[in-house]
ZALOKOL-843181 format. One record per residue (C-alpha): x, y, z; residue number from 1. Coordinates in nm, 4 decimals, decimal comma. Example, Ala and Ser with C-alpha at 12.3 -4.5 7.8 and 13.67 -1.06 7.14 Angstrom:
REM residues 2
<node <1,2300; -0,4500; 0,7800>; 1>
<node <1,3670; -0,1060; 0,7140>; 2>
END
This chain:
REM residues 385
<node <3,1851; -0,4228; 2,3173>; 1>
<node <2,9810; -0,4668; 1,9931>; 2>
<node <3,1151; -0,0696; 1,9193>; 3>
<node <3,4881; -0,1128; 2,0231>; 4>
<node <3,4568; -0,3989; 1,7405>; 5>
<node <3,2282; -0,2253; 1,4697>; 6>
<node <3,4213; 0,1478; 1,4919>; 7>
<node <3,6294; 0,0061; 1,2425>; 8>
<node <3,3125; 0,0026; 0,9714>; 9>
<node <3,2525; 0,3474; 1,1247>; 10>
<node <2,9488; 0,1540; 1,2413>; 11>
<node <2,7372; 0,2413; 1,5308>; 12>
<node <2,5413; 0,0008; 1,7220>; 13>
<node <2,2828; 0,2223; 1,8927>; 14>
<node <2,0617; -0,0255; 2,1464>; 15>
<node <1,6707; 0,0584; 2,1113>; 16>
<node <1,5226; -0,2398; 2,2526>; 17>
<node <1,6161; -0,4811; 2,5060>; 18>
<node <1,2969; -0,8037; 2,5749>; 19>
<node <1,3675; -1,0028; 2,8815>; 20>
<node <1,1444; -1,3143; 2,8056>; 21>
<node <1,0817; -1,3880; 3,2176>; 22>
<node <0,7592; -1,6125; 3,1767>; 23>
<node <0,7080; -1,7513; 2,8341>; 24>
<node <0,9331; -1,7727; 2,5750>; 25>
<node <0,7186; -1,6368; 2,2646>; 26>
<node <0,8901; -1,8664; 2,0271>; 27>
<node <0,9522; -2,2578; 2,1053>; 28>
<node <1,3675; -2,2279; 2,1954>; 29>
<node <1,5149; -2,5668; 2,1028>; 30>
<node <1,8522; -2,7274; 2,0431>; 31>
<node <1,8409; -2,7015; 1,6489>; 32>
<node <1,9865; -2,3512; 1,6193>; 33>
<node <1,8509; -2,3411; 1,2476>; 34>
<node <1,4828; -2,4260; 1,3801>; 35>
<node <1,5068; -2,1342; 1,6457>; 36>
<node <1,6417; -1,8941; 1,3799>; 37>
<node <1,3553; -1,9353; 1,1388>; 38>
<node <1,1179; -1,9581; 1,3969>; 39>
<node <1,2804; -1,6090; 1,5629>; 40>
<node <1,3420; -1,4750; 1,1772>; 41>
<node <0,9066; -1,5138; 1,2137>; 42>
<node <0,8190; -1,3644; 1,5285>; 43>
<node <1,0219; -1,0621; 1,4178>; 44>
<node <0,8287; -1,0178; 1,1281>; 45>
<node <0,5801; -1,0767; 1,2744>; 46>
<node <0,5780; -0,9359; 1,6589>; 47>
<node <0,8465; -0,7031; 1,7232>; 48>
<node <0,8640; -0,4730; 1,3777>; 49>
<node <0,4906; -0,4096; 1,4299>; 50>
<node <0,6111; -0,2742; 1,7742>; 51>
<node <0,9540; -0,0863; 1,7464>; 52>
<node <1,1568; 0,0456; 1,4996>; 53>
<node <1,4832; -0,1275; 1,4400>; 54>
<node <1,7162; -0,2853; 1,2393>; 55>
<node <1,8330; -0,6439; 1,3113>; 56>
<node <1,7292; -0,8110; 1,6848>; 57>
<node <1,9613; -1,0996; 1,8110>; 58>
<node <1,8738; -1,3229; 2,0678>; 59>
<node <2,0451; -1,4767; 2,3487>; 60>
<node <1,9260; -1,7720; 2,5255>; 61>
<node <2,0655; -2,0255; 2,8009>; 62>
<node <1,9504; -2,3029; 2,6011>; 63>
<node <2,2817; -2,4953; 2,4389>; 64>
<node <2,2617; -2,5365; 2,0413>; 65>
<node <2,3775; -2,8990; 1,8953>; 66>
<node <2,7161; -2,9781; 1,8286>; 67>
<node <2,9538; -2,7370; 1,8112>; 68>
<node <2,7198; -2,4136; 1,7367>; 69>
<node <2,7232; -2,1220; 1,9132>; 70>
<node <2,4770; -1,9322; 1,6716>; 71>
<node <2,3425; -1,8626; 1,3782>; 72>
<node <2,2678; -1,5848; 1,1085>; 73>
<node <2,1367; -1,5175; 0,7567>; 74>
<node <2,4565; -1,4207; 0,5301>; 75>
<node <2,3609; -1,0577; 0,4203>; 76>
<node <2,0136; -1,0561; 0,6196>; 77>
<node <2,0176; -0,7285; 0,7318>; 78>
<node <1,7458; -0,4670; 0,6522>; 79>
<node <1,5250; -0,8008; 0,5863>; 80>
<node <1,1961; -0,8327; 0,7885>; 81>
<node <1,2680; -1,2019; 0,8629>; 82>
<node <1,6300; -1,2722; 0,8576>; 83>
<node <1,7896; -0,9745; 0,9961>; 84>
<node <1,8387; -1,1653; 1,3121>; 85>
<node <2,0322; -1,3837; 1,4946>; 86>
<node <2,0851; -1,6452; 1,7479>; 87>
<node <2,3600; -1,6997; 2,0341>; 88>
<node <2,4203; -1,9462; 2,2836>; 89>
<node <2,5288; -1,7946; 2,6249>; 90>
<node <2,7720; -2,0351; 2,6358>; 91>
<node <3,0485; -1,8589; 2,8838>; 92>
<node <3,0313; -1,6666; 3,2164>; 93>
<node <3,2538; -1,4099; 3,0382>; 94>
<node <2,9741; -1,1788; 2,8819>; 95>
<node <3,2825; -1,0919; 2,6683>; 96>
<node <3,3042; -1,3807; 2,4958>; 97>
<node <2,9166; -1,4246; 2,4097>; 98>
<node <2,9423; -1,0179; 2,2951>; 99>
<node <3,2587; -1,1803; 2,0629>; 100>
<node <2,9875; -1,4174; 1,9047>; 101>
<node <2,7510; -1,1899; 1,8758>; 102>
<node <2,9536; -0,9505; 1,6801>; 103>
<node <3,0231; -1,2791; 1,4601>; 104>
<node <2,6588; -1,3350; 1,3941>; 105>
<node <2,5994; -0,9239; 1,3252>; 106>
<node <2,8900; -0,9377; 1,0824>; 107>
<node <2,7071; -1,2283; 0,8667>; 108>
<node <2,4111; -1,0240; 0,9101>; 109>
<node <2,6108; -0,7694; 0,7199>; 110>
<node <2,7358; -0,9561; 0,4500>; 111>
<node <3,0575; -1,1645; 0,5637>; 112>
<node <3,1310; -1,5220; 0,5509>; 113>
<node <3,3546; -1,7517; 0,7410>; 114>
<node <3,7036; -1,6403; 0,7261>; 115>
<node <3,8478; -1,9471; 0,4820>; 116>
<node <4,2622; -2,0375; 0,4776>; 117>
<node <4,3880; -1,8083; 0,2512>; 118>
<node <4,2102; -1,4967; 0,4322>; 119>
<node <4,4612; -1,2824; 0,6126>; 120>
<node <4,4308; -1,1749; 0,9700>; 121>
<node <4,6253; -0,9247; 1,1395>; 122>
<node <4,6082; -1,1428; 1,4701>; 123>
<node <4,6298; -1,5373; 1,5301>; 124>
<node <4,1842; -1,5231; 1,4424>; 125>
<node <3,9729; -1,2696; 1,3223>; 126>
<node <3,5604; -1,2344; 1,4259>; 127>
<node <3,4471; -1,4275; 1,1634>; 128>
<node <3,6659; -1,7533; 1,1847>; 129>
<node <3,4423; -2,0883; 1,1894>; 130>
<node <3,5668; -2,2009; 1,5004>; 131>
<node <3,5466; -1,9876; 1,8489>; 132>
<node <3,8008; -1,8997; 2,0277>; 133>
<node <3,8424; -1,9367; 2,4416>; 134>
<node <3,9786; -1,5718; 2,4411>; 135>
<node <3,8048; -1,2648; 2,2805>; 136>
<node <3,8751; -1,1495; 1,9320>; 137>
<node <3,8594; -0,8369; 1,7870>; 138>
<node <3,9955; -0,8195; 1,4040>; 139>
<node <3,8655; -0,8972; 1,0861>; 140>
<node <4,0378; -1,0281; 0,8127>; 141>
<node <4,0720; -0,9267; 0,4537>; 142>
<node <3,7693; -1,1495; 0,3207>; 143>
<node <3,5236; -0,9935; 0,5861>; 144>
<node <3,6243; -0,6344; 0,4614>; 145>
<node <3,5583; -0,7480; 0,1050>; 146>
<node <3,2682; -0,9015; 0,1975>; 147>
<node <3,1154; -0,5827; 0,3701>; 148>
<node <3,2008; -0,3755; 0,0921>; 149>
<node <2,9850; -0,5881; -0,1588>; 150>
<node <2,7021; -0,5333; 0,0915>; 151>
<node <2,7007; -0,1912; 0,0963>; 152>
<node <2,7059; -0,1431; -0,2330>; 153>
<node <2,4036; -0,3617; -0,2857>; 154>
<node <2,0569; -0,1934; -0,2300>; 155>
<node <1,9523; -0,5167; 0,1033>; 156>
<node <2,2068; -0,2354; 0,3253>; 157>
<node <1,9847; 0,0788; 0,3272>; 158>
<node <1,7940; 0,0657; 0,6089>; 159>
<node <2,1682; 0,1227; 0,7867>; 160>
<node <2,1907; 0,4502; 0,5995>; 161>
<node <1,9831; 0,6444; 0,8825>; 162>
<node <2,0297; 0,7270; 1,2536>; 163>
<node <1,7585; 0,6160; 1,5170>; 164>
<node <1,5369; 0,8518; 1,7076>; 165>
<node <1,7318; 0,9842; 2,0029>; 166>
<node <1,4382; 0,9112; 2,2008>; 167>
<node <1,4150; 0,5532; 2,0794>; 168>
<node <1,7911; 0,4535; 2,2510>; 169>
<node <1,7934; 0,3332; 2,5393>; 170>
<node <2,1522; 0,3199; 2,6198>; 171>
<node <2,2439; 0,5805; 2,8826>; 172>
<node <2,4022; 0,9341; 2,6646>; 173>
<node <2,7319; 0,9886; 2,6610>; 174>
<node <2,8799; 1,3261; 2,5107>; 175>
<node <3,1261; 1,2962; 2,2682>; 176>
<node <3,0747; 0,9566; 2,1153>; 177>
<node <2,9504; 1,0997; 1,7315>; 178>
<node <2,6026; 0,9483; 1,7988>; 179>
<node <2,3058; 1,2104; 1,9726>; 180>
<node <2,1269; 1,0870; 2,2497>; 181>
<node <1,8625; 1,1563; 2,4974>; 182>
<node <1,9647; 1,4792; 2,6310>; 183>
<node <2,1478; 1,5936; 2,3442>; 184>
<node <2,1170; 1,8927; 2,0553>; 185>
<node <2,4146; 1,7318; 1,8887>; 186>
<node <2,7274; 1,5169; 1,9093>; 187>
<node <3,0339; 1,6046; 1,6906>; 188>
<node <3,2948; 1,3575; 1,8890>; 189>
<node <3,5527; 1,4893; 2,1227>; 190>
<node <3,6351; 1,8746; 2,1636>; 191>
<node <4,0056; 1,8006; 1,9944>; 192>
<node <3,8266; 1,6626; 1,6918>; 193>
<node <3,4954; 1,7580; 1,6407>; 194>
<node <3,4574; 1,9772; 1,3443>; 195>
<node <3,1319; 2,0694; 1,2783>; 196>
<node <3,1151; 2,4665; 1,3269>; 197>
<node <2,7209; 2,4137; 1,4680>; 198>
<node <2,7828; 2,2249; 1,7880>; 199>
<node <2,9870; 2,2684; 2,1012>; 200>
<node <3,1837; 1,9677; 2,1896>; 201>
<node <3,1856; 2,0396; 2,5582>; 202>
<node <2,8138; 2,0223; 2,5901>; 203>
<node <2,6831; 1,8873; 2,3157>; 204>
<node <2,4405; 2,1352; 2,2549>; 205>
<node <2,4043; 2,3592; 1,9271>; 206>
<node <2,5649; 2,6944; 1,9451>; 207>
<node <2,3491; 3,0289; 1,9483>; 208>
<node <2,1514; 3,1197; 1,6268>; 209>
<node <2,2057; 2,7639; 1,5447>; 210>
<node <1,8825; 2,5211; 1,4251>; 211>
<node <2,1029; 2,1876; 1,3622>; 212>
<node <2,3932; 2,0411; 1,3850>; 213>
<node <2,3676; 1,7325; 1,0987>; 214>
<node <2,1209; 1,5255; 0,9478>; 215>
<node <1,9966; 1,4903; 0,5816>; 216>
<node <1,8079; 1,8044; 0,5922>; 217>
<node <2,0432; 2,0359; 0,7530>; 218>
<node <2,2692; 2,2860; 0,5590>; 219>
<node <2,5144; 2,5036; 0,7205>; 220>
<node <2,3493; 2,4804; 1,1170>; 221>
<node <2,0092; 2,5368; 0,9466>; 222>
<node <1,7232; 2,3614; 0,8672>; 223>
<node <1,6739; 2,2860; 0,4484>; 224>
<node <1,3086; 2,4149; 0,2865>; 225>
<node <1,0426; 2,2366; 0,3203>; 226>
<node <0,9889; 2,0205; 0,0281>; 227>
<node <1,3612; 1,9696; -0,0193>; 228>
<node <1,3872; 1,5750; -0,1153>; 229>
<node <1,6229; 1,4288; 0,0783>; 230>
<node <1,5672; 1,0207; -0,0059>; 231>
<node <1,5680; 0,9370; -0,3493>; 232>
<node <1,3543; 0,6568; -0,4723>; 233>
<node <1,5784; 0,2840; -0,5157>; 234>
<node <1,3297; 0,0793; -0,6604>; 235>
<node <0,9713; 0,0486; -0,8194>; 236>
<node <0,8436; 0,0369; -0,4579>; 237>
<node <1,0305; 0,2930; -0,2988>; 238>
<node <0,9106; 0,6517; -0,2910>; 239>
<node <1,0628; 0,9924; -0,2637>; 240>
<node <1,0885; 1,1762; 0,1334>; 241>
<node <1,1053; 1,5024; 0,1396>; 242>
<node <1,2419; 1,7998; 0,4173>; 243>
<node <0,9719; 1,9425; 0,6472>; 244>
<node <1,1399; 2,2813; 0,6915>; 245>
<node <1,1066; 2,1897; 1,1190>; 246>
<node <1,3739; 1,9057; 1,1189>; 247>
<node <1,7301; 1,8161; 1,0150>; 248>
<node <1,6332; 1,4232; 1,0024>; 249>
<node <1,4521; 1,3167; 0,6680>; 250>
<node <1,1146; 1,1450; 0,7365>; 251>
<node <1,0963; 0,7797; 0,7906>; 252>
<node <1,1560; 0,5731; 0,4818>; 253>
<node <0,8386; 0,4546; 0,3780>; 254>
<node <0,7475; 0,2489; 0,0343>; 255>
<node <0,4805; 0,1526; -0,2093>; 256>
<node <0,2186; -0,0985; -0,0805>; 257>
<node <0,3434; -0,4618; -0,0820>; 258>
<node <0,1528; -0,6461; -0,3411>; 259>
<node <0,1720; -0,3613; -0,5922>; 260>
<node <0,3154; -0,5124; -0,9896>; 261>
<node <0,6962; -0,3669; -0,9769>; 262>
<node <0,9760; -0,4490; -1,3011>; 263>
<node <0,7123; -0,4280; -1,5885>; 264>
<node <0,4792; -0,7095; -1,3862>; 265>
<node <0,7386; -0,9554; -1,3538>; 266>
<node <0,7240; -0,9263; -0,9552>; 267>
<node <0,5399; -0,7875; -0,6615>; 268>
<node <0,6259; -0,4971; -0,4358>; 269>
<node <0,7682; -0,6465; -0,0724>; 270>
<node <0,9206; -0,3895; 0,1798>; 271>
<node <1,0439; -0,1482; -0,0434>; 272>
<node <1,1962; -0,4497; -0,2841>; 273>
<node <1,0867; -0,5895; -0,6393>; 274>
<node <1,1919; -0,9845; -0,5185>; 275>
<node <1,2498; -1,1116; -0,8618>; 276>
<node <1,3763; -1,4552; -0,9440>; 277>
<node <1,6520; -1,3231; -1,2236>; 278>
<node <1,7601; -1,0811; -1,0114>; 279>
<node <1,8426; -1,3211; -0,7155>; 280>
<node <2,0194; -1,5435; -1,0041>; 281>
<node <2,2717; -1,2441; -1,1218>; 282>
<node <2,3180; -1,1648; -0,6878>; 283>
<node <2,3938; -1,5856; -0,6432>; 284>
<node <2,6966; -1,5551; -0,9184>; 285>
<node <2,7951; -1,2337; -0,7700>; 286>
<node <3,1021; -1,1008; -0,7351>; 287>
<node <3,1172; -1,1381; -1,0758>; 288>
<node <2,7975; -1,2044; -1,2636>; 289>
<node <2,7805; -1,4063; -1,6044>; 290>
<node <2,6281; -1,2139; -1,8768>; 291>
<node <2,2812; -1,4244; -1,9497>; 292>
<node <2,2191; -1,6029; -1,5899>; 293>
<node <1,8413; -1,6370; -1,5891>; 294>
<node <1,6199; -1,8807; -1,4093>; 295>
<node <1,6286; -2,1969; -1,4691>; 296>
<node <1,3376; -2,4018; -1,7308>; 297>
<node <1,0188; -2,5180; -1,4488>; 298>
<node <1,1086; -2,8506; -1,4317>; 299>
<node <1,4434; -2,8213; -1,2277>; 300>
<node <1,2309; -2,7009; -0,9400>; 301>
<node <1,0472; -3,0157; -0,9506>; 302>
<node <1,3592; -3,1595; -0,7147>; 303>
<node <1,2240; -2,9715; -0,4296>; 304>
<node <0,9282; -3,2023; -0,4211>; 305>
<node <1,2480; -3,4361; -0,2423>; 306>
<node <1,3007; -3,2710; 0,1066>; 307>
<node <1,6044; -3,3394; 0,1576>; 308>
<node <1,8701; -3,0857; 0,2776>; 309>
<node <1,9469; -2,9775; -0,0533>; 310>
<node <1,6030; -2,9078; -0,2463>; 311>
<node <1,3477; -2,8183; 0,0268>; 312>
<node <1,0543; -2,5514; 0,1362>; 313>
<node <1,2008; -2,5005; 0,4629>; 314>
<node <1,3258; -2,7164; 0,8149>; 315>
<node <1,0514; -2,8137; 1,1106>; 316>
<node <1,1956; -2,9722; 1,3960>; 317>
<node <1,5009; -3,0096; 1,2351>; 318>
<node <1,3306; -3,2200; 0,9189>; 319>
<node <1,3358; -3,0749; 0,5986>; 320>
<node <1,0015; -2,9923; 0,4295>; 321>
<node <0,9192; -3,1645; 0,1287>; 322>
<node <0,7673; -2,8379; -0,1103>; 323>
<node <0,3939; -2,9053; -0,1866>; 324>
<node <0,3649; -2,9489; -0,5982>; 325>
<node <0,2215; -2,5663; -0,5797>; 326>
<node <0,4855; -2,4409; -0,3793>; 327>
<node <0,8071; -2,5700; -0,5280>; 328>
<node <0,9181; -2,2144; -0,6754>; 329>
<node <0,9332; -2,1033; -0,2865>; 330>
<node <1,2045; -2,3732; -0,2231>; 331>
<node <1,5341; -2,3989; -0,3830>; 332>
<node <1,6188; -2,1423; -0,6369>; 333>
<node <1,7794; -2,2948; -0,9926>; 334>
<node <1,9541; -2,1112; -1,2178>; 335>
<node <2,0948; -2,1400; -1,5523>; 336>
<node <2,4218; -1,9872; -1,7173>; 337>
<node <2,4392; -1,9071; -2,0948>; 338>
<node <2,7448; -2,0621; -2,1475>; 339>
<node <2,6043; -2,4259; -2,1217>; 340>
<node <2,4954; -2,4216; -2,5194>; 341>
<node <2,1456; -2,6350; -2,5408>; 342>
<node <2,2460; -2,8135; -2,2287>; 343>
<node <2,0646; -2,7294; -1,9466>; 344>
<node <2,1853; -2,7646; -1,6042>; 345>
<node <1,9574; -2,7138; -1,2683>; 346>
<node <2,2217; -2,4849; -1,0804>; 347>
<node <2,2035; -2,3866; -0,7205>; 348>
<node <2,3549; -2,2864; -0,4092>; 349>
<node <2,4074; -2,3904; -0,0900>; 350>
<node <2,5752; -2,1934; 0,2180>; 351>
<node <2,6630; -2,3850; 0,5498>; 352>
<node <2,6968; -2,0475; 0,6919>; 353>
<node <2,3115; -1,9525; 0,5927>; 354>
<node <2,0761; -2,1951; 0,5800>; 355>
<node <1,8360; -1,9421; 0,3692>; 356>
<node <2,1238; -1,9186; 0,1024>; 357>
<node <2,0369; -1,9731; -0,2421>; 358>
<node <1,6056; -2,0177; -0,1312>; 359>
<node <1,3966; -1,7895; -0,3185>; 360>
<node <1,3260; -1,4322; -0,1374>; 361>
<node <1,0172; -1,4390; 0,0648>; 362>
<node <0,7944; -1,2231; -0,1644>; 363>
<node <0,8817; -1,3597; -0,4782>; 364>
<node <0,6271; -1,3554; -0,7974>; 365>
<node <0,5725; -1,7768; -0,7871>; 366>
<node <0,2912; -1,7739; -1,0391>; 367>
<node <0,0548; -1,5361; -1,1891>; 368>
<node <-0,0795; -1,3371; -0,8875>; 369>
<node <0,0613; -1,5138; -0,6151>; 370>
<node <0,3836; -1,4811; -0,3599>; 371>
<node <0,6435; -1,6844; -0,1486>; 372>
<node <0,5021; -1,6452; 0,2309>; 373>
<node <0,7654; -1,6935; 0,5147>; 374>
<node <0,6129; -2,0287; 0,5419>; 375>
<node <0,7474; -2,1025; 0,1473>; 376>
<node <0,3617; -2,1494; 0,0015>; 377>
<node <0,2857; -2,0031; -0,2452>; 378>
<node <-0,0256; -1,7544; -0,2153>; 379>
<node <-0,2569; -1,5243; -0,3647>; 380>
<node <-0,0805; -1,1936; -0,3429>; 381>
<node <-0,3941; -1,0181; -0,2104>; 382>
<node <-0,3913; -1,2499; 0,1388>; 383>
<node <-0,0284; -1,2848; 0,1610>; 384>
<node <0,0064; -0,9497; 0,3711>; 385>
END
């Protein structure tokens, strides 16, 4: 279901890992769908990337979220250790329905909001309305195609850029559906449309004198020289991949330590990103930047010594955390725009469709030698990972 709804992003949801928690839950699963999120958000970073390669995990549970909610998702989480995730209520005996809200917590996971009242839908809803729907739903409006479109073109999509391991899905192959699979040389669609001159359609299985059919180091149904890059660097803590002559798939994507000094010292290298506060300010005013946005002076972050829902380090049990007098720049992010004069006003942002909207990125520089933690302290940069 998730692909019938996706093909339209020419997005392919290849399955790699299904966890059937049948004796212990390994995270406590409670009513307060933000609580479970964080908490799951943790145990991925934690647990599951250490143990399978993947993108984004979602979780389903029988336990019913307060109020209204039927899950819950970062905005634009994907390709992030902790918040590409999400969490859904199996609410209905109609699997397609929960699928439905699962492709609505995936699509804030790639960038979209709620659909708001001047959005246009092609049908009566689209996937990403605020409200469910008793029957299934399979459009997206105008806003969630704009939305996407900003996330691609912003460096949090890349880890989307690259196919999975054929041997790493574990959905049963079927020939013909553009995706190769256990089983399978190559997959160029149907017969009637396939066009790639390496691969037979019928079988799925390269043609003689062939050594590939695609892949980022494959030219013309051969393999590219060894040494040939094929993944650019993106950031200070990226690095360059190169062709092994024996493969049409680049080599994993791998970065520079985290902890190393990235953007002339102003931050600290965290899965492949330079987290820096300025550059979260410019994404926050986003689509359309103001020319100057910086970080705010020190003492607007003194508000997240409150704890309340606005200025916080983070929700326990559904509470909001006051931030510890060391760890305020790991709550609430401020900002300030140039065009207030000598004024200065403590700006931030809220989302009620992400309840990590507008925080500081896990990873952030926080002081001289120290990071933001998923737990929002702030800590020596040589214990934090």
């Amino acid at each position: 279901t998730l692909n019938l709804v996706y093909i339209v992003f020419s997005i392919h949801i290849a399955l790699t890992h299904i966890e059937i928690w049948s004796e212990t839950d390994q995270i406590k699963v409670q009513s307060a769908a933000d609580d479970t999120l964080h908490l799951f958000g943790d145990w991925r970073e934690k647990n599951l990337m250490k143990r399978k390669e993947h993108d984004n995990a979602q979780l389903v549970t029988g336990i019913n979220f307060n109020g209204q909610t039927l899950g819950r998702a970062p905005v634009s989480g994907m390709c992030s250790p902790r918040r590409s995730v999400g969490v859904i209520q199996d609410y209905c005996k109609t699997h397609l329905l929960t699928a439905v809200v699962m492709a609505h917590e995936l699509g804030h996971n790639l960038g979209m909001n709620h659909d708001k009242s001047h959005c246009k839908c092609p049908v009566k809803s689209c996937i990403m309305s605020p409200t469910a729907r008793p029957e299934p739903v399979f459009s997206f409006s105008d806003c969630s195609w704009n939305d996407y479109r900003s996330f691609r073109d912003s460096d949090q999509s890349k880890c989307i850029d690259n196919k999975p391991l054929k041997t790493d899905i574990v959905s049963p192959s079927v020939c013909g559906n553009n995706f190769v699979e256990v089983g399978e040389e190559c997959d160029c669609g149907s017969p009637k449309y396939c066009r790639n001159p390496c691969c037979d359609a019928a079988t799925c299985k390269l043609k003689p004198g062939t050594e590939c059919g695609d892949g980022m180091c494959c030219d013309q149904c051969r393999f590219k020289p060894a040494g040939t890059q094929c993944r650019g660097t993106r950031s200070d803590c990226d690095v360059p991949e190169y062709c092994t002559g024996r493969s049409a798939e680049c080599p994993l994507d791998v970065f520079q330590r985290n902890g190393q000094p990235c953007q002339s010292n102003n931050g600290y290298c965290y899965n492949g990103n330079c987290p820096i506060m300025t550059n979260q300010c410019i994404d926050l005013w986003k689509p359309a930047p103001l020319a100057g946005v910086n970080v705010a002076p020190d003492r607007c972050f003194d508000y997240n010594l409150q704890g309340t829902d606005k200025y916080h380090c983070g929700i326990k049990n559904g509470r909001y955390i006051k931030c510890a007098r060391q760890d305020i720049k790991c709550g609430r992010l401020f900002c300030v725009e140039p065009s207030t004069g000598n004024k200065i006003t403590c700006q931030s942002f809220r989302s009620q469709d992400d309840p990590d909207y507008g925080m500081v990125d896990i990873g952030t520089k926080c002081a001289d030698g120290k990071v933001c933690n998923s737990n929002r302290h702030c800590v020596d940069v040589n214990t934090a990972y």
